[in-house]
C-alpha positions in Angstrom: 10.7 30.2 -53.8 8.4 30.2 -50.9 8.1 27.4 -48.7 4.9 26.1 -47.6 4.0 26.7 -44.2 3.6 23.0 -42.3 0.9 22.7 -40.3 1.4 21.0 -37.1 -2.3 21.5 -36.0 -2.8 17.4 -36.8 0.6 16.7 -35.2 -0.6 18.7 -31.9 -4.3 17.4 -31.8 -2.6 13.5 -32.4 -0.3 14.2 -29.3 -3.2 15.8 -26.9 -5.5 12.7 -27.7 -2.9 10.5 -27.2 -2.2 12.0 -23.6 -6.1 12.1 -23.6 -6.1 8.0 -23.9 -3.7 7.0 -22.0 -4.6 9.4 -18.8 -8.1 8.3 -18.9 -7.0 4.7 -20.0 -5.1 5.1 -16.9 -7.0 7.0 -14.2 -10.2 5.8 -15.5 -9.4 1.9 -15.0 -8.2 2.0 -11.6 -10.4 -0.5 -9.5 -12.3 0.5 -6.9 -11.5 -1.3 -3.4 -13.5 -4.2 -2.3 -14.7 -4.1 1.5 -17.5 -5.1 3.1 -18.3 -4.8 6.7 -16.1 -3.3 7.8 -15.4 -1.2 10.9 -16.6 2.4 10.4 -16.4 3.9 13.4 -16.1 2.8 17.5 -16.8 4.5 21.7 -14.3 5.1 22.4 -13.3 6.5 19.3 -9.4 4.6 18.0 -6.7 6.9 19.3 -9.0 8.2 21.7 -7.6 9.3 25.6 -10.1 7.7 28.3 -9.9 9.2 32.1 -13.3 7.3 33.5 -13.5 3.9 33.7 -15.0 1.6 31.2 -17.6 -1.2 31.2 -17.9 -1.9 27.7 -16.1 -1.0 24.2 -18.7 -0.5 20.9 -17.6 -1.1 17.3 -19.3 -0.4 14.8 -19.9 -2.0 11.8 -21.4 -1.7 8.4 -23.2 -4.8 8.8 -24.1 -7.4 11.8 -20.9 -9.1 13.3 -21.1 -13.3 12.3 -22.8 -14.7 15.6 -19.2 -16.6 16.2 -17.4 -13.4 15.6 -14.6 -13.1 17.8 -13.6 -10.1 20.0 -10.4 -9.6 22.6 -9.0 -7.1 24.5 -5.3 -6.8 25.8 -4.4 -4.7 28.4 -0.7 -2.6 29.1 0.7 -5.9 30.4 -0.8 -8.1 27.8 -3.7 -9.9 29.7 -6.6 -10.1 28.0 -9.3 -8.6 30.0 -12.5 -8.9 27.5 -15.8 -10.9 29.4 -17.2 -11.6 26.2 -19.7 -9.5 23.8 -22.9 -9.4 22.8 -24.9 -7.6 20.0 -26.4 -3.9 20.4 -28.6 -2.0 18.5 -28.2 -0.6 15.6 -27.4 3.1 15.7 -26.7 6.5 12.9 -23.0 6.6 12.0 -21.6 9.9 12.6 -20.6 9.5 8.5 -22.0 7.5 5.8 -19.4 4.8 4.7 -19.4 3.7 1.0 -18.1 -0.1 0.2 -17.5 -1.8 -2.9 -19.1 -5.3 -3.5 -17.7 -7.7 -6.2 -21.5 -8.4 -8.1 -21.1 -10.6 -11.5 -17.8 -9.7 -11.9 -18.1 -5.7 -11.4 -17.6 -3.7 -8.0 -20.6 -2.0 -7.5 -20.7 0.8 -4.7 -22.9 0.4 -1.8 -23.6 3.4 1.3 -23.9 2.8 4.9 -25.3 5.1 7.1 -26.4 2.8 10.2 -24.2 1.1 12.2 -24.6 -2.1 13.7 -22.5 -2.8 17.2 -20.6 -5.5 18.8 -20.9 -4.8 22.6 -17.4 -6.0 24.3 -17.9 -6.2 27.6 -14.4 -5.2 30.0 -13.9 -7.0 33.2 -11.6 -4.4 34.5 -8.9 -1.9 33.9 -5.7 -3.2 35.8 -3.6 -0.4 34.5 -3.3 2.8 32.8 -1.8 2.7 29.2 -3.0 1.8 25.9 -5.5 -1.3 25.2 -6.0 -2.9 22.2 -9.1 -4.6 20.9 -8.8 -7.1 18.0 -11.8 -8.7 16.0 -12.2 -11.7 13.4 -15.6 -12.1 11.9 -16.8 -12.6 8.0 -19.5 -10.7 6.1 -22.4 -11.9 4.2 -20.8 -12.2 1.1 -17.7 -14.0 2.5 -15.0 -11.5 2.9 -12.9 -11.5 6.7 -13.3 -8.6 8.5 -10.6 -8.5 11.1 -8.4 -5.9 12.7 -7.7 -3.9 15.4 -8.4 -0.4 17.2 -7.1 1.0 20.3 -7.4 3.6 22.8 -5.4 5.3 26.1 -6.6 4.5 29.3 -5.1 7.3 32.2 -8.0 6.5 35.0 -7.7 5.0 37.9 -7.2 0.9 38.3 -10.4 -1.3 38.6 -10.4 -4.5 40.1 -11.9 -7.9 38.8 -14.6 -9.3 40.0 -14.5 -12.5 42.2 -13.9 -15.2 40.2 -13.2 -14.0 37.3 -10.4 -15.5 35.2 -8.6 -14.0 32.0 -10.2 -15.8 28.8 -7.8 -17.8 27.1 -9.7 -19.1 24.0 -8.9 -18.1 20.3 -11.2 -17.8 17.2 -14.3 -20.6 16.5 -11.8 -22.6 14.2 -14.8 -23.1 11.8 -14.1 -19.0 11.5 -10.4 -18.9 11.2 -11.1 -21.5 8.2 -13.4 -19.2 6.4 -11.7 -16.0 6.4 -8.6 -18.2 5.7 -10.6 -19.9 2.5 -11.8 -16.4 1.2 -8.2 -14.9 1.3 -6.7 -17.8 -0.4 -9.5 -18.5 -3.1 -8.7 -14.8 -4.3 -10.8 -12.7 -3.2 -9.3 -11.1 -1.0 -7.8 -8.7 -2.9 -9.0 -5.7 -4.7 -6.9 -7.3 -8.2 -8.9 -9.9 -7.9 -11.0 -11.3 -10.4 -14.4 -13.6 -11.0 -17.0 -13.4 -8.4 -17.7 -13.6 -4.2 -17.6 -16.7 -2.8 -20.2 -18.0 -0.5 -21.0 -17.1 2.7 -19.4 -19.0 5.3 -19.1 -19.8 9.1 -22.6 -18.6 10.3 -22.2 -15.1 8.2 -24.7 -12.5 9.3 -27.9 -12.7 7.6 -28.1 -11.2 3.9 -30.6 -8.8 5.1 -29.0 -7.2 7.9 -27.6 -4.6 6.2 -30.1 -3.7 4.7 -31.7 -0.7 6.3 -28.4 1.1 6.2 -27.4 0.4 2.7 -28.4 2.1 -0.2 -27.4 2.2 -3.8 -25.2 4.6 -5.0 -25.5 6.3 -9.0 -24.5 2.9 -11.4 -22.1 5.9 -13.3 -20.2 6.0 -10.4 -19.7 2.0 -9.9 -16.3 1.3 -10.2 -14.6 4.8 -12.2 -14.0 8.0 -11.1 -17.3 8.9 -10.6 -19.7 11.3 -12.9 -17.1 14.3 -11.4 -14.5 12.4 -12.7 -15.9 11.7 -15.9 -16.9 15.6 -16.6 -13.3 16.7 -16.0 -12.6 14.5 -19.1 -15.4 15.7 -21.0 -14.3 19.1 -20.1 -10.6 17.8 -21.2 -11.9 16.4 -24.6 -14.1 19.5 -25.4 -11.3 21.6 -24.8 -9.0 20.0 -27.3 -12.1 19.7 -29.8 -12.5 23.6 -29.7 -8.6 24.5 -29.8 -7.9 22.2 -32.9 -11.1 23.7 -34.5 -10.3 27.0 -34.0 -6.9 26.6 -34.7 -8.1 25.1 -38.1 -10.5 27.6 -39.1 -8.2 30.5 -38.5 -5.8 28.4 -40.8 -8.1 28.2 -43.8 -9.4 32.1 -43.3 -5.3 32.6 -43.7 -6.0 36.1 -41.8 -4.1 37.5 -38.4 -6.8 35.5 -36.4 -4.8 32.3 -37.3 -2.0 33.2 -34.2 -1.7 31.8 -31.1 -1.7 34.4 -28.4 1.9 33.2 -26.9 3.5 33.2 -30.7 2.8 36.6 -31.5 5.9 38.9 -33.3 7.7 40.9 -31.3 7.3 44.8 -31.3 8.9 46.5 -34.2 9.3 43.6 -36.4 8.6 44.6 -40.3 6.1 42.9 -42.4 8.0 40.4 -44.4 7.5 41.9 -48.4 7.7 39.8 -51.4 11.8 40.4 -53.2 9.9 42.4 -56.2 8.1 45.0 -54.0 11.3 45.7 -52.1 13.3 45.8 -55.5 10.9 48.8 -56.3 10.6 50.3 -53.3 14.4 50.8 -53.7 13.9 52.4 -57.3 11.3 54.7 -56.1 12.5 56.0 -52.7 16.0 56.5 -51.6 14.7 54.9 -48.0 12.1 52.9 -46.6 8.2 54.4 -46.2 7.9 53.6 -42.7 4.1 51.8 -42.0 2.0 53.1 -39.2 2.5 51.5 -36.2 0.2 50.0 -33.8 0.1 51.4 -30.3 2.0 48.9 -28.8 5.0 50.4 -31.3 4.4 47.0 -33.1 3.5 46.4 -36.9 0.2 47.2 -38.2 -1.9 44.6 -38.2 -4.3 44.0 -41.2 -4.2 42.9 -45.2 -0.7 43.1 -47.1 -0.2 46.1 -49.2 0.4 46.0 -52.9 3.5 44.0 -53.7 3.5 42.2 -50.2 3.7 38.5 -49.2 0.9 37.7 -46.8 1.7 37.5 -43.3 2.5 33.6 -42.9 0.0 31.4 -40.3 1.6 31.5 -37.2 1.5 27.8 -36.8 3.7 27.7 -39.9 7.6 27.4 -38.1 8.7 27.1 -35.2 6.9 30.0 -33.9 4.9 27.2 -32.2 7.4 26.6 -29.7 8.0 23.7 -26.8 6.6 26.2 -24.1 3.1 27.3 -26.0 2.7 23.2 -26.6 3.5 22.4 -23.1 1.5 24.5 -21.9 -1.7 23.3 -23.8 -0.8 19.6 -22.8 -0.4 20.5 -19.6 -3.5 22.7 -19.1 -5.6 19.8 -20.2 -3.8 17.2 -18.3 -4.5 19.2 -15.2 -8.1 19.6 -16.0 -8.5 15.3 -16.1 -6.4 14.8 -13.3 -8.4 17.6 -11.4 -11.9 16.0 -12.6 -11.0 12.8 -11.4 -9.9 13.5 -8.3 -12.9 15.2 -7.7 -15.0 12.3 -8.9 -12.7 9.9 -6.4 -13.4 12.2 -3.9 -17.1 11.6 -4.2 -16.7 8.1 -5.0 -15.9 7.7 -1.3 -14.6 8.7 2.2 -11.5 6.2 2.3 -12.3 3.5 4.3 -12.7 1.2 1.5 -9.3 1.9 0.5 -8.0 0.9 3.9 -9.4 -2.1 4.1 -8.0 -3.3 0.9 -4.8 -3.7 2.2 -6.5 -5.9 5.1 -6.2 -2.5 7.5 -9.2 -1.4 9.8 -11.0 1.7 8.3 -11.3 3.3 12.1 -6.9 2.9 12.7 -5.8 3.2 9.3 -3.7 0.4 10.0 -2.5 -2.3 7.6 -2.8 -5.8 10.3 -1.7 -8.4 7.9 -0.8 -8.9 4.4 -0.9 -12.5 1.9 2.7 -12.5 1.6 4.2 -13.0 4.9 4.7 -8.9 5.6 2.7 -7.7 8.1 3.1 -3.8 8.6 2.6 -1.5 11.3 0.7 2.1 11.0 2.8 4.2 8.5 4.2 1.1 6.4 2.1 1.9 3.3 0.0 0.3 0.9 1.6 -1.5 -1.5 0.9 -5.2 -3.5 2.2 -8.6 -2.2 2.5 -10.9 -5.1 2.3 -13.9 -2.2 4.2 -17.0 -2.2 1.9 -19.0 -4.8 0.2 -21.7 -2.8 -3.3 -21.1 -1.2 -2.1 -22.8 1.7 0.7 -20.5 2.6 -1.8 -17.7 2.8 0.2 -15.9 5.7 3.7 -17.0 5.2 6.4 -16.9 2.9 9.7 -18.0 1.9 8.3 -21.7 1.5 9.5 -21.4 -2.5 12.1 -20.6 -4.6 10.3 -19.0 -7.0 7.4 -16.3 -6.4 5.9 -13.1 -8.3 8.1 -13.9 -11.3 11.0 -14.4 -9.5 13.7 -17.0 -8.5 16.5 -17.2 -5.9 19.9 -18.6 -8.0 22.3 -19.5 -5.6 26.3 -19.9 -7.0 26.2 -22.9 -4.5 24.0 -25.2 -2.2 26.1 -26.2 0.5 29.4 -25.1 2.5 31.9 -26.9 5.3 30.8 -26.5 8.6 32.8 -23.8 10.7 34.4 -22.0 7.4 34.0 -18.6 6.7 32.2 -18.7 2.5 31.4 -15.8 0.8 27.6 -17.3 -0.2 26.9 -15.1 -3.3 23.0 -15.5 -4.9 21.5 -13.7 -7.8 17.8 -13.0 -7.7 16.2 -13.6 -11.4 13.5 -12.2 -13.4 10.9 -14.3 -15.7 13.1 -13.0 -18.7 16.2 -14.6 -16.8 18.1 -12.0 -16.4 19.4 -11.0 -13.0 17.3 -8.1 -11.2 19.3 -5.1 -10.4 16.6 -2.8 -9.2 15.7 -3.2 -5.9 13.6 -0.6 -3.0 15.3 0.6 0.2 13.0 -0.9 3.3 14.3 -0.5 6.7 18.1 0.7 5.3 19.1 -2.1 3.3 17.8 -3.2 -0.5 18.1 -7.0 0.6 17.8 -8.9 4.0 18.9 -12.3 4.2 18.1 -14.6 7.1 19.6 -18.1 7.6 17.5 -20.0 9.9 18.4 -23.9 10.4 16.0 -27.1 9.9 15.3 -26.8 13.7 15.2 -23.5 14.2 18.6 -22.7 15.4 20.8 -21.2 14.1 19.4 -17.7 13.2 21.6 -15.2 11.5 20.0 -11.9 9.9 22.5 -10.4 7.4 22.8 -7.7 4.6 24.7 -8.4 1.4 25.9 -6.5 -1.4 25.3 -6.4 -4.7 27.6 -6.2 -7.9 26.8 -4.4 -10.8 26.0 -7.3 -12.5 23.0 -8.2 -10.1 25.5 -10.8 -7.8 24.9 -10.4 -4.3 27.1 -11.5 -1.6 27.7 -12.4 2.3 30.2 -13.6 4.2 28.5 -16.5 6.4 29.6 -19.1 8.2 27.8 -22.1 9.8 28.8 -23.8 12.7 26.8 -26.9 12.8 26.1 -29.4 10.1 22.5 -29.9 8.6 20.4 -28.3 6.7 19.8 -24.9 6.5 16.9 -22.1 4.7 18.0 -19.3 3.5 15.6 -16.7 2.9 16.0 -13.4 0.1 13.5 -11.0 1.8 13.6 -7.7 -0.4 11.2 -5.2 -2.7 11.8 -4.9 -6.7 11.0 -1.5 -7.5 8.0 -2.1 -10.7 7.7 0.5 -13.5 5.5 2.8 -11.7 8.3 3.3 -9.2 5.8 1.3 -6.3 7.8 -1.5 -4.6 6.7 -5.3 -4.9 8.0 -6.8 -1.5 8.6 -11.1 -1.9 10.3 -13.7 0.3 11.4 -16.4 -1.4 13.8 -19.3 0.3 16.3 -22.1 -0.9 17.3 -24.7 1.0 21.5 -24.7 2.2 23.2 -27.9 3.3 26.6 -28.5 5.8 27.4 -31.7 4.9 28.1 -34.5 8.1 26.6 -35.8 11.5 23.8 -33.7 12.0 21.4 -34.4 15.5 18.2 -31.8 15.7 17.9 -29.5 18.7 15.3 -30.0 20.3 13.2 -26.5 20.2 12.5 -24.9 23.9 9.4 -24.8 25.2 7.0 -21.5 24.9 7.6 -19.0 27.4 7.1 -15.1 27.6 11.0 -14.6 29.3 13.8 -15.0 27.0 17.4 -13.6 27.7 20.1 -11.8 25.2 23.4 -11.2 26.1 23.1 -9.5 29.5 19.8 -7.9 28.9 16.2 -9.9 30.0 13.2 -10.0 27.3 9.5 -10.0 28.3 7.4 -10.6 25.4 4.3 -9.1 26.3 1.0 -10.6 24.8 -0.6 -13.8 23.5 -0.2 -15.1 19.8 -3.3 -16.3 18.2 -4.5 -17.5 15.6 -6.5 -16.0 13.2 -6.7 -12.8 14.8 -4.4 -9.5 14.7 -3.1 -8.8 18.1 -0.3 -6.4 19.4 2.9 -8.0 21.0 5.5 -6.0 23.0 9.2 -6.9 23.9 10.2 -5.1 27.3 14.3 -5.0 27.4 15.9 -5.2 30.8 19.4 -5.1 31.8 20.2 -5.5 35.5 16.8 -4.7 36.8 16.2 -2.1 34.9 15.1 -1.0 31.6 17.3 -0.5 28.4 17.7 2.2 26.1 16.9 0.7 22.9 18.2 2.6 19.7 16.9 2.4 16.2 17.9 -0.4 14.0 17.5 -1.1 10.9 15.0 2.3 10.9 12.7 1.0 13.5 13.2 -0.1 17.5 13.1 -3.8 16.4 12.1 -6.5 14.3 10.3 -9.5 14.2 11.1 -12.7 12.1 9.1 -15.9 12.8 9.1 -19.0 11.1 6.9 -21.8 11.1 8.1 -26.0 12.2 8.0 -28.2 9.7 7.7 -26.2 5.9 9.7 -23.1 7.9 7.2 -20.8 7.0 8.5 -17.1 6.9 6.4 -14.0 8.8 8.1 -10.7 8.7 6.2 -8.4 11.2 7.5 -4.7 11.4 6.6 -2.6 14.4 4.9 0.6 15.4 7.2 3.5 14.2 7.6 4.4 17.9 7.6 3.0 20.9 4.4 2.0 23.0 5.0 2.4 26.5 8.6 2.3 26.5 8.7 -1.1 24.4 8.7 -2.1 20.1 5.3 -3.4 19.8 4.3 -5.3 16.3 0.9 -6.3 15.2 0.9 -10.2 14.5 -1.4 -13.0 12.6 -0.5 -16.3 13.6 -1.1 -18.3 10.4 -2.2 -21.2 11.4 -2.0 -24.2 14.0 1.7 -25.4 15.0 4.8 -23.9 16.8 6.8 -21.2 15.6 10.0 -19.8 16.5 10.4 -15.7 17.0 13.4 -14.1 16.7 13.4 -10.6 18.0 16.5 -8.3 16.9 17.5 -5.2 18.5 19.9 -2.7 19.4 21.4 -1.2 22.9 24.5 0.8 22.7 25.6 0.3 18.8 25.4 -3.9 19.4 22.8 -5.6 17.8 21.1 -8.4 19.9 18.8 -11.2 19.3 16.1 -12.8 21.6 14.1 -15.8 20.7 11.0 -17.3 21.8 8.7 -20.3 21.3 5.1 -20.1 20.0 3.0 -23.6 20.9 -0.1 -22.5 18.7 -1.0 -26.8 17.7 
């Protein structure tokens, strides 16, 4: 008896729409990034090599500066050498830049192609090297714009005029408060939902952007743009036609009905019903041979007399893996090719930069919500944050963040005994977490840091296979102690999630504070001498180098940990975490990292690094009250 030949045209057009869905589903919903004002483009240009002197530095941005906006420029040896700024006028861009503002709940795409300048005026150039200028201001709807750019200077020196004197003020505090406030109140954030807060801190006037900004086709307002949206149609009518010819051909039952990667091999016979082959071999001691086609293959056409009808193709497993990968993959291509198109239109970039608080003309991410701040090359990737609005720039201040909780086996030790401290780090479903990203070598760095800021230890433990991690640690003093988990959990779409979280560690008997040493840029390590080069501020992003002597004259620093150093600082009084990570190479000669100090207070730094396979640790004071 004849089997009936299944159909899997259904089956295949189910599985195509279902990849249909769920890549548009996908690709589609992805959020647009949300900047505004932003820095779009600078003379001299970021990066750029300068030979002549300068008088002035000119950034650009998509809308005027906040009157109070703050600008400052550090020289090779960390002075500041800015004589304030002033506005200039407005001028072409040498490219349009689009931005995405939060309107009613929707990210609608704006286009700027007139830039509006902030004039910083440069006292003088007292060395050759690279200078850095860093900016806080807020837009007219609220969001911070702050960042950096930088550029080489190889001229000759310049001197200062008489009389002049470095600046040594930081932000308008009533500045630092509302970029602050519009980080915390998230809307910082691309993720974020509900609408933009007010204006704040003497924003620039609602209408100064005008002129330059002009709206950009609604069907391109948060999606992959009408590009993007035709590579799906083109997807979707593809499928459409292939199922309905497929199905047609089915029902006409004739040759049409194969695909063209399932057709029989040359020289197969026409498959004949068992009474036509039981006469054949009455009538004729052998086989009639059947004209052949040129290819040598069987005729194609109707069944002769006594012959079973050539079965639809699609009947078997003559529809094999390859012929259905290759239709799934064919259309998948064509979406994912139609939406990158449509991204590509939807904008230059910039906007993306900024979303992970970076300046569109470096590239650079300068500060991040959950107490990571990353150097050029670091990545864009989510920070869950600590939980509490207040903590906006810091970390570590909980036990519990992004769905996560540091376990400890125990809370407290001997003093001056050698305990293996073993932790497990636990999911909302409370089971332990097991997978965890590689950043800078390890999976997990723990740092013990003591009430007063002593104490400091930096160590990497191991894990067991049943998600227990442990240290060998040993604490000399008695008092308390915070231990901080600092680590990325890898999330389903294999992006890593980095979190701090912190648990407080007690050595039990008399305990008498240190008392913490006062700020100064000289520190020593062992036999080697640290200069921190620069000025913490707060508020604003601003580069900080550590030059490493040893007997007068500079060390060869070796990679650690992946990088030339790193920077841990933690806050007096809630010990705050910051993790700052460096440039990926050194800037003349020395590490230099990229720092927002979080707020007013002091703050200890602890700056690790290696000379000759030993690691070393300098520390310094921060008096930001």
């Amino acid at each position: 008896m004849r089997r009936p030949p299944p159909v899997p045209g259904r089956c295949v057009s189910g599985l195509l729409a279902v990849v249909l869905a769920v890549a548009v589903a996908v690709l589609g919903a992805a959020p647009p990034a949300a900047a505004h004002g932003t820095l779009a483009m600078s003379t001299p240009a970021t990066g750029a090599t300068v030979a002549e002197p300068l008088a002035t530095v000119q950034l650009y941005f998509t809308e005027r500066v906040a009157d109070n906006a703050y600008f400052a420029v550090t020289a090779p040896d960390g002075g500041r050498v800015d004589d304030g700024w002033t506005h200039g006028s407005p001028a072409p861009l040498d490219q349009p830049v689009r931005e995405y503002l939060l309107v009613d709940g929707k990210f609608e795409p704006r286009e700027y192609a007139t830039g509006f300048p902030a004039v910083v005026k440069l006292a003088h150039l007292p060395a050759a090297g690279q200078y850095t200028v860093s900016y806080l201001s807020v837009a007219s709807d609220g969001e911070p714009v702050r960042g950096t750019m930088s550029f080489r200077y190889t001229g000759r020196v310049t001197a200062a005029p008489q009389g002049w004197r470095p600046p040594t003020t930081g932000p308008d505090p009533s500045l630092v408060a509302a970029a602050e406030q519009h980080e915390t109140s998230g809307h910082g954030s691309p993720q974020s939902s509900g609408g933009s807060a007010a204006p704040a801190a003497s924003p620039a006037a609602p209408g100064a952007a005008s002129p330059a900004a002009a709206p950009v086709d609604a069907g391109d307002a948060g999606g992959p743009g009408w590009l993007g949206w035709l590579g799906v149609a083109v997807a979707v009518a593809a499928v459409a036609g292939v199922v309905g010819w497929r199905r047609r051909a089915a029902r006409a039952g004739g040759p049409a009905t194969r695909w063209p990667w399932t057709r029989r091999p040359a020289g197969r016979a026409v498959r004949r019903a068992p009474a036509a082959r039981a006469a054949g071999r009455a009538k004729s001691p052998g086989p009639k041979p059947r004209p052949a086609t040129r290819g040598g293959g069987p005729r194609r056409g109707p069944a002769g007399p006594g012959e079973a009808p050539e079965p639809a193709p699609s009947g078997g497993p003559r529809f094999g893996d390859r012929g259905l990968a290759v239709v799934v993959g064919g259309l998948v291509v064509a979406l994912l090719a139609g939406f990158g198109l449509g991204r590509v239109g939807a904008g230059d970039g910039r906007a993306a930069t900024a979303a992970v608080g970076g300046s569109p003309a470096t590239g650079r991410p300068v500060a991040a919500g959950d107490g990571h701040q990353h150097a050029a090359g670091a990545g864009a990737h989510t920070h869950p944050g600590d939980g509490d609005p207040a903590q906006a720039q810091v970390t570590g201040t909980t036990v519990s963040a992004g769905g996560y909780t540091l376990k400890p086996v125990t809370r407290s030790q001997p003093a001056g005994v050698n305990v293996d401290y073993r932790f497990r780090i636990v999911g909302a479903d409370g089971r332990p977490e097991t997978r965890f990203a590689v950043v800078h070598d390890k999976p997990l760095h723990l740092v013990v840091v003591g009430r007063d800021l002593g104490g400091y230890q930096h160590l990497h433990p191991t894990m067991a296979a049943d998600g227990t991690w442990s240290v060998p640690l040993t604490l000399t003093r008695a008092g308390g102690y915070r231990v901080y988990a600092d680590f990325a959990t890898t999330a389903a779409d294999g992006t890593a999630r980095p979190l701090v979280l912190g648990v407080d560690h007690q050595v039990p008997g008399a305990h008498t504070p240190a008392t913490l040493p006062a700020a100064q840029p000289r520190a020593t390590a062992g036999p080697f001498a640290v200069e921190m080069v620069g000025t913490p501020t707060i508020g604003a992003t601003v580069p900080l180098s550590f030059r490493v002597g040893r007997a007068g004259a500079p060390a060869r620093l070796e990679r650690y940990l992946g990088a030339y150093g790193h920077l841990v600082v933690v806050r007096e009084g809630d010990l705050g975490y910051v993790h700052v990570h460096p440039d990926q190479e050194l800037v003349d000669g020395a590490p230099r990292f990229w720092l927002t100090a979080p707020g007013p207070s002091r703050y200890r730094a602890y700056f690790d690094f290696q000379v000759d396979g030993k690691v070393h640790t300098a520390e310094f004071t921060f008096d930001l009250g």
